[in-house]
C-alpha positions as CSV (number, residue, x, y, z in Angstrom):
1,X,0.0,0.0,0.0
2,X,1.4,3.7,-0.8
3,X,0.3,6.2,2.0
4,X,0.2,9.7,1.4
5,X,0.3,9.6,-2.0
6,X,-0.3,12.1,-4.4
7,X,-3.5,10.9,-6.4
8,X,-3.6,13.6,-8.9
9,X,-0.3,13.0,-9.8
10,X,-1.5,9.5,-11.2
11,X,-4.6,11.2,-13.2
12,X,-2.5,13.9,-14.9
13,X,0.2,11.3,-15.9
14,X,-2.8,9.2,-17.2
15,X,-4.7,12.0,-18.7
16,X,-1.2,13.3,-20.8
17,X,-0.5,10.2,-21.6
18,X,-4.0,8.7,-22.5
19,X,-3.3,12.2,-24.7
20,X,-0.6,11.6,-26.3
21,X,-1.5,7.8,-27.4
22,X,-5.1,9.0,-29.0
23,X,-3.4,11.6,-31.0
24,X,-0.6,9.3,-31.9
25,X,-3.2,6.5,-32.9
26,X,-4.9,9.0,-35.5
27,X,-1.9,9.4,-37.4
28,X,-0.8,5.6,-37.2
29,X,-3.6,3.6,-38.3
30,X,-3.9,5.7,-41.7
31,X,-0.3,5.4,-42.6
32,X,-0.6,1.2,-41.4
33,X,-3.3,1.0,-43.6
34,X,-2.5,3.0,-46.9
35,X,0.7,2.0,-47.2
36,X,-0.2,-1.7,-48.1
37,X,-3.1,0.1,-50.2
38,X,-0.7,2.0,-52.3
39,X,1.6,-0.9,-53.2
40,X,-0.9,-3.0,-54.7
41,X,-1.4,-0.1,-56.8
42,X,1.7,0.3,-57.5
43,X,2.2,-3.5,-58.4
44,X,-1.0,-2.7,-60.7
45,X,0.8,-0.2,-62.5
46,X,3.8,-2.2,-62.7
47,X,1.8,-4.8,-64.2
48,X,-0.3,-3.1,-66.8
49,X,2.1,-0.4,-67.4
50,X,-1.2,1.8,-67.0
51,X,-0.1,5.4,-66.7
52,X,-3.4,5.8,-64.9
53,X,-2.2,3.6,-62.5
54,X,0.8,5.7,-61.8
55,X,-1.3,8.9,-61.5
56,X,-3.7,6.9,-58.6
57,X,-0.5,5.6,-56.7
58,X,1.0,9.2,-56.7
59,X,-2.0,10.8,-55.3
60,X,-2.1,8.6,-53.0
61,X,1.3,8.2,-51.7
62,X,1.2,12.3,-51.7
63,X,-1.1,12.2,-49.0
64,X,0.4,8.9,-47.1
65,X,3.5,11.2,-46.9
66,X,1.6,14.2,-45.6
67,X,0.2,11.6,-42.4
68,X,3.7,9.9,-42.2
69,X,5.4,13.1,-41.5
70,X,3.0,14.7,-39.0
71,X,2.8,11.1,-37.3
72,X,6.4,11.0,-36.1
73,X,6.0,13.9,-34.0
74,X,3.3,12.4,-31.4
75,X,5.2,8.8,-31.5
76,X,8.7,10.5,-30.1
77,X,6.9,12.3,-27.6
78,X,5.0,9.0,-26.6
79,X,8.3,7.1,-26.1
80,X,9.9,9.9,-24.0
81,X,6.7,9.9,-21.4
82,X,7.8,6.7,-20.5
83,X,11.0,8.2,-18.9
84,X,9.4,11.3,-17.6
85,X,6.4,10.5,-16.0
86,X,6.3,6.8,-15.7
87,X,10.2,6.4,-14.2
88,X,9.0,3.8,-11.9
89,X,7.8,1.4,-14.6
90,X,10.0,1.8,-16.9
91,X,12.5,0.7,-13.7
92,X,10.1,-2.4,-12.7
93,X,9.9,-3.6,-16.5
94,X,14.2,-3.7,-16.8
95,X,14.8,-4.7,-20.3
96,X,11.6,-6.6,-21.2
97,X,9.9,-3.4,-22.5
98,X,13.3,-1.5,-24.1
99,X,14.1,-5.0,-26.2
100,X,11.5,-4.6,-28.6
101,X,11.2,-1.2,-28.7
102,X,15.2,-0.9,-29.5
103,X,14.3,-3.6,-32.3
104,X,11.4,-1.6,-33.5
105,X,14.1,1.7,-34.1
106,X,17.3,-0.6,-35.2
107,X,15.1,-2.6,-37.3
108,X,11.8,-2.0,-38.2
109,X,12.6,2.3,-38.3
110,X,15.6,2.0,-40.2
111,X,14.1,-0.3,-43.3
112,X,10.9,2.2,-43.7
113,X,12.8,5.5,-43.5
114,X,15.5,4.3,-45.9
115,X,13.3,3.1,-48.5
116,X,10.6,6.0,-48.4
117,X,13.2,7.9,-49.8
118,X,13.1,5.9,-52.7
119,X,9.2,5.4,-53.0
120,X,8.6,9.2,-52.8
121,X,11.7,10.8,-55.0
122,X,12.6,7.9,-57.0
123,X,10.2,7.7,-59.8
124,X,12.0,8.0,-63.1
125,X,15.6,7.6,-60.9
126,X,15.7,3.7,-60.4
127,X,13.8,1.0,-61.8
128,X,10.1,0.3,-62.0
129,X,10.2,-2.9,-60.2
130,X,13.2,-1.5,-57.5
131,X,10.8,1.3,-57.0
132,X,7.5,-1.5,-56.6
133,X,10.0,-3.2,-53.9
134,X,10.8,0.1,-52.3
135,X,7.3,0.8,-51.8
136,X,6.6,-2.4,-50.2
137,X,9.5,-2.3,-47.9
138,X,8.2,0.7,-46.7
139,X,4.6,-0.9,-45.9
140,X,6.4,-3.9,-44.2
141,X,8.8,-1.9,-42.3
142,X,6.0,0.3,-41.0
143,X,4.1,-3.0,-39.6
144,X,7.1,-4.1,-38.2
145,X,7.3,-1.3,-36.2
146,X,3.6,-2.0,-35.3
147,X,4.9,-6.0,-34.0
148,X,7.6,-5.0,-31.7
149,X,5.5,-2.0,-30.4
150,X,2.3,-4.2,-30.0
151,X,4.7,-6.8,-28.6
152,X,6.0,-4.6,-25.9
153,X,2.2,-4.0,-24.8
154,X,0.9,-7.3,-24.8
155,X,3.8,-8.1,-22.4
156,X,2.0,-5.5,-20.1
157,X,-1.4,-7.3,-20.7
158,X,0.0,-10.7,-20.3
159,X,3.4,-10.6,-18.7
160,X,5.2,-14.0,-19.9
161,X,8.8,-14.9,-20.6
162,X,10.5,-13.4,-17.6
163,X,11.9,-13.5,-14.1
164,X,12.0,-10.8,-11.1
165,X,15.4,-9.9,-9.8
166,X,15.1,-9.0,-5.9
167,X,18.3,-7.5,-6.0
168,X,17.4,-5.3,-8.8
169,X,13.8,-4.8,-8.1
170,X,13.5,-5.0,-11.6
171,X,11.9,-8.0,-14.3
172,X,14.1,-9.5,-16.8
173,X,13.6,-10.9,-20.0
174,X,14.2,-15.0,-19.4
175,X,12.9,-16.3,-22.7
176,X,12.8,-13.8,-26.1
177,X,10.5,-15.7,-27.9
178,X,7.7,-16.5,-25.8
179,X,7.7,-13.2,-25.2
180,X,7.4,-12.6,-28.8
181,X,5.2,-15.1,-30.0
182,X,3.0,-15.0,-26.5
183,X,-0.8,-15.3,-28.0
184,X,-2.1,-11.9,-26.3
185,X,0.9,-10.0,-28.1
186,X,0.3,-12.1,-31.8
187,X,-3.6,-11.9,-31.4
188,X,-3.2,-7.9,-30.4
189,X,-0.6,-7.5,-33.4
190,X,-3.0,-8.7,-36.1
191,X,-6.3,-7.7,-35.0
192,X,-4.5,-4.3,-34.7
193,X,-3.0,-4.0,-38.0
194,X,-6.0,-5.6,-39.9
195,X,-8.4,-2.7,-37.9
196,X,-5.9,-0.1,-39.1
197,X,-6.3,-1.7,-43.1
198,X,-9.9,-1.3,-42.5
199,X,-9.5,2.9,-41.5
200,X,-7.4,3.3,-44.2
201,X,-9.6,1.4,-47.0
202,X,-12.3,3.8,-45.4
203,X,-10.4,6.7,-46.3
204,X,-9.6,6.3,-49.9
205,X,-13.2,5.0,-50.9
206,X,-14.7,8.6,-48.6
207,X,-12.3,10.7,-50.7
208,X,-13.0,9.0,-54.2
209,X,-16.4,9.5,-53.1
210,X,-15.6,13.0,-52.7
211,X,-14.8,12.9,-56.4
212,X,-17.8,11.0,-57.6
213,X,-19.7,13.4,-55.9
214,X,-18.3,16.4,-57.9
215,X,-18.3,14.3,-60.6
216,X,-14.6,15.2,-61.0
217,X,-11.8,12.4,-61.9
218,X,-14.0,9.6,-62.3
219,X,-12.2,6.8,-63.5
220,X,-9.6,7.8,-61.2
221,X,-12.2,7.8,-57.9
222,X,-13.8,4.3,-59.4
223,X,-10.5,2.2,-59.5
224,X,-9.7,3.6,-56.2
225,X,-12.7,2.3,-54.5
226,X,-12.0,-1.4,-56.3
227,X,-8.5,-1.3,-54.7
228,X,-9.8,0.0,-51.0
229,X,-13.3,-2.0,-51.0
230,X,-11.7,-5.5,-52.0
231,X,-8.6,-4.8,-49.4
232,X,-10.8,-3.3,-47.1
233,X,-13.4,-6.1,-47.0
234,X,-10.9,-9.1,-46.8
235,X,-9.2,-6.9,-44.0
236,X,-12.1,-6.2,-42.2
237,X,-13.4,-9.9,-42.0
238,X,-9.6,-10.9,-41.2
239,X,-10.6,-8.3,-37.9
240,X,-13.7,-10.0,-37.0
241,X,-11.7,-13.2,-36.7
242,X,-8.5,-11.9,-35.0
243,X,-11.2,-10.1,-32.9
244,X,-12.9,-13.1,-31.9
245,X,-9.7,-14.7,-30.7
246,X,-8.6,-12.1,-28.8
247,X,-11.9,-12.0,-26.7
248,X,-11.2,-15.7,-25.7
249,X,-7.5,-14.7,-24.9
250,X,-9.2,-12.3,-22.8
251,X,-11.9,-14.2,-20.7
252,X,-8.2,-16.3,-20.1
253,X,-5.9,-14.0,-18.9
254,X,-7.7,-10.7,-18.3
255,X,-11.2,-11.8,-17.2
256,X,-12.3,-8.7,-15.2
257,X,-11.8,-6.5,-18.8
258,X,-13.9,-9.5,-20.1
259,X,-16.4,-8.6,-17.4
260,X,-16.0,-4.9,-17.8
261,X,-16.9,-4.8,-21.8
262,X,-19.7,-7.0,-21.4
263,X,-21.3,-4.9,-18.2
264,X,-21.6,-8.6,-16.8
265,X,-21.5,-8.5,-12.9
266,X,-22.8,-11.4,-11.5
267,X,-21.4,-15.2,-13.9
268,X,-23.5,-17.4,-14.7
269,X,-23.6,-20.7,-17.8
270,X,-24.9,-19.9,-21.0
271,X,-24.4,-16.2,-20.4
272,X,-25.9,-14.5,-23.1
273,X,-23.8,-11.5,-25.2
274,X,-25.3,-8.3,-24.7
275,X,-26.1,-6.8,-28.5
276,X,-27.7,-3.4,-27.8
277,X,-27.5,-1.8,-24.0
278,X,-27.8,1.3,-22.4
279,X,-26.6,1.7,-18.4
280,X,-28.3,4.3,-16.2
281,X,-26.6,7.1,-14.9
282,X,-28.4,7.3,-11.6
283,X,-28.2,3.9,-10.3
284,X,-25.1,2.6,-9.2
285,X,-23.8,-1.1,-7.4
286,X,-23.3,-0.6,-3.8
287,X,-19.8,-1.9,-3.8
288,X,-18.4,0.3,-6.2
289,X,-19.6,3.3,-8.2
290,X,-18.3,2.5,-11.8
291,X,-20.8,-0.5,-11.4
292,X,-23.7,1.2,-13.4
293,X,-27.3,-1.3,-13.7
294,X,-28.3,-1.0,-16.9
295,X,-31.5,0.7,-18.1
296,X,-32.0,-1.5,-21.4
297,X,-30.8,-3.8,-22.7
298,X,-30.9,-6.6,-25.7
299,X,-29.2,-10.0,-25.2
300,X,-28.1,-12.8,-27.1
301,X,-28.5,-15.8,-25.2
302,X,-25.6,-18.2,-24.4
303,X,-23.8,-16.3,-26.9
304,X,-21.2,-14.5,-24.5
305,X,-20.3,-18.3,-23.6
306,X,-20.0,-19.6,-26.7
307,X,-17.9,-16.3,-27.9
308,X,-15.5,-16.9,-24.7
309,X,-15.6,-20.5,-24.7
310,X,-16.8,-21.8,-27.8
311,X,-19.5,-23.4,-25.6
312,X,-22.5,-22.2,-25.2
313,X,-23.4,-23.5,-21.6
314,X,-19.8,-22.5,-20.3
315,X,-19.5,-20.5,-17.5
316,X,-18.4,-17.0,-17.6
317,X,-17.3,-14.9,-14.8
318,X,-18.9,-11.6,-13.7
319,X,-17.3,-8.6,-11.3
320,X,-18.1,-10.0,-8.6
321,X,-17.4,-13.4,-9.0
322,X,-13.7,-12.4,-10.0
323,X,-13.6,-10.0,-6.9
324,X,-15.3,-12.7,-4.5
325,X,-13.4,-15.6,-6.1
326,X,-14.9,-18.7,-8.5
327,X,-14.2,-21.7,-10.1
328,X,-13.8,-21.7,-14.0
329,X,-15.0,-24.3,-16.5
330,X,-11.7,-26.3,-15.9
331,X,-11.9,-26.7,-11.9
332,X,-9.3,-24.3,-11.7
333,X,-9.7,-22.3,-8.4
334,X,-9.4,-18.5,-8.7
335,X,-9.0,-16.6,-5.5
336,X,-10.9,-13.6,-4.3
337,X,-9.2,-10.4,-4.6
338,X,-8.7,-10.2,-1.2
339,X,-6.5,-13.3,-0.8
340,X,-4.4,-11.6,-3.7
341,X,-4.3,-8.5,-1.6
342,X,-3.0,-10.4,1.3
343,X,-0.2,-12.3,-1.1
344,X,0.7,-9.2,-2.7
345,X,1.6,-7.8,0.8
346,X,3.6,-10.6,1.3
347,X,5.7,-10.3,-1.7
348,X,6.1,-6.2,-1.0
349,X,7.2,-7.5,2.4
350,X,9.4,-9.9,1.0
351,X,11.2,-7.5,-1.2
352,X,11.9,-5.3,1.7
353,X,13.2,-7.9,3.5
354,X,15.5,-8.9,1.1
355,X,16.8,-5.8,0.6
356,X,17.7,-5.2,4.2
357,X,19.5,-8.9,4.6
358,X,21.8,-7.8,2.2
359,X,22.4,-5.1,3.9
360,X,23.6,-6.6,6.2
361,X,25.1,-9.5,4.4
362,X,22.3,-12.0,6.3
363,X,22.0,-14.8,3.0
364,X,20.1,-16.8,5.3
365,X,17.6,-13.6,5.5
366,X,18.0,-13.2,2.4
367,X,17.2,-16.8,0.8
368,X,14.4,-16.9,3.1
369,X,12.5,-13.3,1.4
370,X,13.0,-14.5,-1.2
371,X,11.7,-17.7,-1.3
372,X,8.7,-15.7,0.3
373,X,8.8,-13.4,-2.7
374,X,8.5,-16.2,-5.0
375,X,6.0,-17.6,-3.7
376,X,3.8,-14.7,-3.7
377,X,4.8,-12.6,-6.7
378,X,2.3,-13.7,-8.8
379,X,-0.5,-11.0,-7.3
380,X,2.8,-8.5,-6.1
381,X,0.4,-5.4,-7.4
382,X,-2.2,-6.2,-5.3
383,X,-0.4,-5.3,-2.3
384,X,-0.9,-1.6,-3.2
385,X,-4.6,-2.0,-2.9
386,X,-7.1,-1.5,0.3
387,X,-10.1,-2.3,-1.3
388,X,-10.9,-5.3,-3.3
389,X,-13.3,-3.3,-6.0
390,X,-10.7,-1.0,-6.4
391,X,-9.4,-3.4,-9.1
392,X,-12.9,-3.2,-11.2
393,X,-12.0,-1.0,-14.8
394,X,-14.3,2.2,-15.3
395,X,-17.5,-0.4,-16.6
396,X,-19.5,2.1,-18.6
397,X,-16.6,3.1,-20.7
398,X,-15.3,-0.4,-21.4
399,X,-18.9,-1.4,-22.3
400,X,-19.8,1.8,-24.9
401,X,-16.1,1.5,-26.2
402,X,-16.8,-2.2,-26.9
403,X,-19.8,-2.5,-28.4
404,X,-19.3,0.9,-30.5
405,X,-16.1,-1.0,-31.9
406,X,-17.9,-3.9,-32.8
407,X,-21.2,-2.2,-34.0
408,X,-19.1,0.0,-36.0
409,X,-16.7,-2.9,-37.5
410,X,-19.8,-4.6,-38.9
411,X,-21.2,-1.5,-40.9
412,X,-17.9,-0.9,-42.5
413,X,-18.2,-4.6,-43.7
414,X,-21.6,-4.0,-45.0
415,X,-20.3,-0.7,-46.6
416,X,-17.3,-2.4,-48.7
417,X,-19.9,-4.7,-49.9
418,X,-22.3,-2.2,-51.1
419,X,-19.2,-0.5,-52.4
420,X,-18.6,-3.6,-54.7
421,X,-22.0,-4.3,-56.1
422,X,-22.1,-0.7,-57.1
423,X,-18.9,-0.6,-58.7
424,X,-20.4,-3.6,-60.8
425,X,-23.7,-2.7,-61.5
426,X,-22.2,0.7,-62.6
427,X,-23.9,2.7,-60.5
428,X,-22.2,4.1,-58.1
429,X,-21.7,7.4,-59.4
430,X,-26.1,7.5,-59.0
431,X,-25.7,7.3,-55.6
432,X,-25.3,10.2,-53.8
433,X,-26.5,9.1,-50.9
434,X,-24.1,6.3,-50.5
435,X,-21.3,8.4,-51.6
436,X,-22.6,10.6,-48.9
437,X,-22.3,8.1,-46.3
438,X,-18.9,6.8,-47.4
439,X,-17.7,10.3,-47.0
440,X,-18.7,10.6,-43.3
441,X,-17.6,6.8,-43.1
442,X,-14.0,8.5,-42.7
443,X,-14.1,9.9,-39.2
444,X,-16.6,6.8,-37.7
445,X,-13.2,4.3,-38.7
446,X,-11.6,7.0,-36.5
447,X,-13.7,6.9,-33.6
448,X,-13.9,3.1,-34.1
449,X,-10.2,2.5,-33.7
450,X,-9.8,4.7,-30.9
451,X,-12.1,2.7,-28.9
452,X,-10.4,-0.6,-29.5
453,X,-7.6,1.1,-27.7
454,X,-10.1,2.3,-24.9
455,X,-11.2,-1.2,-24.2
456,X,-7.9,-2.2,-24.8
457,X,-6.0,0.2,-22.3
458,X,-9.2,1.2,-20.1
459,X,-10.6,-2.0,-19.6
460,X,-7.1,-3.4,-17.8
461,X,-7.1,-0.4,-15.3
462,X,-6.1,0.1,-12.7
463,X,-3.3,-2.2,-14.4
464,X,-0.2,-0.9,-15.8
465,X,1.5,-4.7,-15.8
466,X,-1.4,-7.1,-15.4
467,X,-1.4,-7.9,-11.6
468,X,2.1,-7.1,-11.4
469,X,2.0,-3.0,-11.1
470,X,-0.7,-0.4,-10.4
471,X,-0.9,2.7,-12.6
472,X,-0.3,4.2,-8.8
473,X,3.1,2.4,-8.1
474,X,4.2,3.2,-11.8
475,X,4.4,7.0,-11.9
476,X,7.4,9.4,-11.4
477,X,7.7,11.0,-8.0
478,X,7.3,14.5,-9.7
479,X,5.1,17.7,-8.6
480,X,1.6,16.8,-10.4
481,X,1.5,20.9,-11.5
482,X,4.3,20.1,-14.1
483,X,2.4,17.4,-15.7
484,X,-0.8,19.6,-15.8
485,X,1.2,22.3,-17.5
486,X,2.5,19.9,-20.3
487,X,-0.8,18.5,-20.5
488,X,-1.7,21.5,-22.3
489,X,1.0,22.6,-23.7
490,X,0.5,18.8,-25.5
491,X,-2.5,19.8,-26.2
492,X,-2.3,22.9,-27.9
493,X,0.4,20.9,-30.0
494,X,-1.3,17.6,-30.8
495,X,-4.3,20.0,-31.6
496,X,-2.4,22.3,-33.8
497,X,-0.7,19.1,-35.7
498,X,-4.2,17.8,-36.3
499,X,-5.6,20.8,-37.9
500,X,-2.8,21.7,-40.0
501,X,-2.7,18.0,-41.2
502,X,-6.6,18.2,-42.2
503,X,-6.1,21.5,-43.4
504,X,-2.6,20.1,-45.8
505,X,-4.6,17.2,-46.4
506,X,-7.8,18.8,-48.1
507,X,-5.8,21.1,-49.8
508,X,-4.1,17.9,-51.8
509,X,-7.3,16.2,-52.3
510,X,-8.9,19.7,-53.8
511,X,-5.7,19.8,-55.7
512,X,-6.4,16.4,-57.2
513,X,-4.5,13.7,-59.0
514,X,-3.4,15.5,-61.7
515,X,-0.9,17.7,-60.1
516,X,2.7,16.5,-60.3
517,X,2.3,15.1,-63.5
518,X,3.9,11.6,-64.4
């Protein structure tokens, strides 16, 4: 437990933070997603020797470069929070969390900004086919940096592959690879990358529909949406399944976010998935406040069980279950919360009795902590905690996030469709009201990938390491008034970035295709 601790010093480092990331994620997802976009039209050009083709890859690698550039900004700022205001976890997690993140610069950083120098000022210097590879280097280096960055947080969702030193008070990496290939890191890498495909196939078919709508560069706009509504479909269905993987990954390893997104409090077998819900804002749980009842609600029965167990009369744990303790489907016995209180106070204990036997040189004292340690180190965060619902995620916001992810995923699904039987029948350039909707399709991908990473980062609080460290125990003992002031001062930034990229961008797209020649 942490006494007399500063508890707005936690929010502001959250809040600048939480910041930083959502800015950051508007800028990466597009560049993820149009870079693979813009090499397959590329490799079309290549092809067919098309000269249209090279005009649709140009425009759109014009305003790739445009994101790319204002995207770097946010991401260097991210990485340098870690150091400033969260000093104490990036202590705790030793070399687990720098590993792939050095990887991610040595490697992944220096194969996409070498070549992009090539796919943006090479044309008519080097070959057509070394450009094509260029170009695709570039989209694979920029997912690469994705993997190790993804990898580095689905340590802190699922922390595998390492050991705690005692003497160092720090965790080290004891196996690379299944830190690497750990499921919760491969399942958070794909679904990911495949949601960021979906936001960028989004955004080229809204801005060709921008074109069909003023009936301006039509051929141009129609081969477009081809290219973005057959990627984007296959993308977005490849999201549904990596989706559906990670929520049984979930119910495994994190099953109070499980509970969280679903609004389910109390377990029960053949729980059925809620579809449609709304939670009152008056009514609250008497145990803790972020436990909202729900005023409406649709369900799916036993489809919550089959979704996290693949059975649909499985039992799936609620709040209060997970805080009172249960049994799961596999007569495994969980704890309650308070036993992993009273173990994590044990292993704090531990620690600082190991620290003070070497001190003094007492290895009996010393083998002794530790074995204690050991023992208990499993549930060391929950040491820092006095009350067992104080480990229950903000509910309401996990749930909203969730389902306005999901709902959100399957319209875009329905949209590339439509996109496709249009662009067949031949009559897309009729309907304005789809083109319409396409357009405004643009910032719902937006709002829909920012709330994957509300659920994802939300529903594990008040987590920074899964069981291991409290967003409490991780901050940098700093005066909280510094923090507020670069809070702004980020936001002022971030917000001026944003505008002047919107503002760049629809300037290129009024521009249009034609500018810059072949």
């Amino acid at each position: 437990m942490i006494e007399n601790f500063d508890l707005s010093l936690v929010d502001w480092s959250r809040a600048q933070f939480a910041l930083t990331a959502m800015y950051h994620w508007i800028f990466v997802p597009l560049t993820l997603g149009m870079a693979f976009i813009i090499a397959i039209m590329e490799t079309i050009y290549v092809k067919t020797n098309n000269p249209e083709w090279k005009k649709i890859t140009k425009f759109w690698m014009t305003l790739f470069g445009i994101n790319f550039a204002i995207g770097v900004a946010t991401g260097i700022i991210l990485e340098f929070e870690f150091g400033t205001n969260w000093s104490n976890y990036s202590w705790f997690v030793g070399d687990i969390f720098g590993a792939p993140l050095a990887i991610e610069g040595i490697m992944a950083f220096f194969l996409e900004s070498t070549f992009i120098a090539v796919m943006f000022f090479g044309w008519n210097k080097v070959s057509k086919r070394f450009h094509l590879l260029s170009t695709w280097l570039v989209a694979v280096g920029s997912n690469l940096s994705a993997l190790w960055i993804l990898v580095a947080n689905g340590w802190m969702q699922n922390p595998v592959g390492m050991k705690f030193n005692p003497e160092t008070a720090r965790n080290e990496m004891d196996n690379f690879w299944e830190v690497l290939f750990s499921p919760t890191a491969i399942n958070k890498f794909l679904h990911t990358i495949s949601s960021a495909y979906v936001l960028g196939a989004v955004f080229v078919i809204g801005v060709s529909a921008w074109y069909l709508l003023k009936k301006k560069e039509v051929v141009f706009a129609k081969k477009s949406i081809v290219v973005a509504a057959v990627f984007g479909l296959l993308t977005s269905l490849f999201t549904v399944m990596t989706g559906d993987n990670s929520a049984r990954e979930i119910v495994r390893d994190q099953p109070m976010k499980f509970a969280a997104i679903e609004g389910l409090y109390n377990g029960s077998r053949g729980a059925g998935l809620v579809a449609l819900g709304f939670m009152s804002t008056t009514e609250s749980d008497e145990a803790n406040e972020n436990m909202k009842d729900f005023s409406f609600k649709i369900e799916i029965p036993n489809m919550l069980s089959y979704m996290a167990y693949l059975d649909g009369n499985a039992f799936v744990p609620g709040v209060h279950d997970i805080v009172n303790g249960y049994t799961d489907n596999n007569g495994e016995v969980h704890p309650p919360v308070s036993v992993k209180m009273e173990m994590g106070r044990k292993a704090i204990a531990a620690l600082k009795a190991f620290k003070q036997a070497k001190k003094t040189n007492d290895e009996l004292g010393q083998e002794e902590a530790q074995k204690e340690l050991e023992a208990n180190f499993k549930y060391f965060g929950y040491g820092y905690f006095n009350d067992p619902y104080d480990t229950v995620p903000p509910i309401s916001m996990s749930f909203y996030s969730f389902h306005i992810m999901v709902g959100l995923g399957m319209y875009f699904i329905l949209l590339f469709v439509l996109c496709l039987v249009f662009i067949y029948k031949e009559s897309v350039v009729n309907k304005k009201w789809f083109l319409r909707l396409a357009i405004w399709s643009i910032p719902l991908a937006y709002i829909a990938s920012e709330c994957g990473w509300i659920v994802a980062e939300m529903g594990r609080q008040p987590w920074v390491i899964q069981d291991l460290m409290p967003t409490m125990a991780a901050v940098s003992n700093i005066d909280s008034m510094s923090v507020k002031i670069t809070f702004f001062l980020f936001l002022v930034v971030f917000t001026g970035l944003l505008i002047a990229e919107i503002k760049i961008m629809l300037k290129q797209i009024k521009i249009g295709p034609n500018h810059g020649g072949n």
